[in-house]
C-alpha positions as CSV (number, residue, x, y, z in Angstrom):
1,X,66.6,67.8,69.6
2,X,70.0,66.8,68.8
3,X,70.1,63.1,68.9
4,X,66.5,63.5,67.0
5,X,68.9,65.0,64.1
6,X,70.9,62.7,64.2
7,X,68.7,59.6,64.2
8,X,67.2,61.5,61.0
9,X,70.3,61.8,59.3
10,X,71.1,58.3,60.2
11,X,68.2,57.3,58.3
12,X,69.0,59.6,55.4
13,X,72.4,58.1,55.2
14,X,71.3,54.7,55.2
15,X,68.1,55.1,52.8
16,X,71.2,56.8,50.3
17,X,73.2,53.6,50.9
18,X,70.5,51.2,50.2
19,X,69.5,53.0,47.3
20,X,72.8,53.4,46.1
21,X,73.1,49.8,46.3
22,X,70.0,49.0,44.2
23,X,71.4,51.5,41.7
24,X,74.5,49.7,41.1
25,X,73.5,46.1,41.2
26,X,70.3,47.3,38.9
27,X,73.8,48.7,36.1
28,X,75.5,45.4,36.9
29,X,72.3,43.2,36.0
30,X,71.7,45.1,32.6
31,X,75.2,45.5,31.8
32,X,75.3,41.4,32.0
33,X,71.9,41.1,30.3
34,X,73.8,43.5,27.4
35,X,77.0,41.5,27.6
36,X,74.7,38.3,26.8
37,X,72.3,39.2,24.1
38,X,76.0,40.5,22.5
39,X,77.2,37.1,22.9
40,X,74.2,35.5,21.5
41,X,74.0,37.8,18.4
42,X,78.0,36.9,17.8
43,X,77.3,32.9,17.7
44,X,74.1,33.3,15.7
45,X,75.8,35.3,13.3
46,X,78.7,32.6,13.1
47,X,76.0,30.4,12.6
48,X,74.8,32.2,9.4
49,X,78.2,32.6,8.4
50,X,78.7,29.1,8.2
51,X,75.4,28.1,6.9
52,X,76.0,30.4,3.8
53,X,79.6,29.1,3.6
54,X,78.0,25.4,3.3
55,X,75.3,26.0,1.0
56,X,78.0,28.3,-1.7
57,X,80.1,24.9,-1.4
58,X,77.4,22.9,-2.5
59,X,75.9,25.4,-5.2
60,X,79.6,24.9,-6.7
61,X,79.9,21.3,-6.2
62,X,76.4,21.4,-7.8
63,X,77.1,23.6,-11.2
64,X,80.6,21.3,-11.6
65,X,78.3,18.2,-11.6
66,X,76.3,20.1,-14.2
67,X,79.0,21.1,-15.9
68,X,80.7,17.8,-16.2
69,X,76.8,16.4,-16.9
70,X,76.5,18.5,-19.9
71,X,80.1,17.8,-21.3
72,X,79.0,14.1,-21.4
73,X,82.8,13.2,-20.4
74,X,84.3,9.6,-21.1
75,X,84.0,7.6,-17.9
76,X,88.2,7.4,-17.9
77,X,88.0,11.2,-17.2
78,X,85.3,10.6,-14.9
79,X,87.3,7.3,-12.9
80,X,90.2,10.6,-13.2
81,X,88.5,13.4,-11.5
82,X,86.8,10.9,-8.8
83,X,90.4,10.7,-7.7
């Protein structure tokens, strides 16, 4: 009767510890699934980031050209600001 206890709790203990186990590792895999999809998210928006910063670089390179366009400017200013 005794040792049949004590086989039983054996295999209590041991079903807690493999469980326990899953548990943990199950935590650790979604905390690195987390930790990725955060990483992901960062570089995609530093990506947009930079795309914006491009396209505002060329939307003002784009109204100076206009600018000068519409100023009709001698070409010695224009030889000046190619400088």
């Amino acid at each position: 009767m005794k040792a049949e206890r004590e086989k039983e709790r054996k295999i209590l203990e041991a079903q807690a510890t493999r469980e326990s186990a899953i548990l943990v590792a199950e935590g650790e895999k979604q905390s690195a699934i987390l930790r990725a999809e955060a990483e992901k998210e960062v570089k995609i928006k530093e990506a947009e980031g930079k795309a914006q910063a491009i396209l505002e670089i060329q939307r003002a390179e784009a109204e100076a050209i206009k600018l000068l366009n519409e100023a009709k400017p001698a070409k010695e200013i224009l030889a000046l600001k190619s400088f």
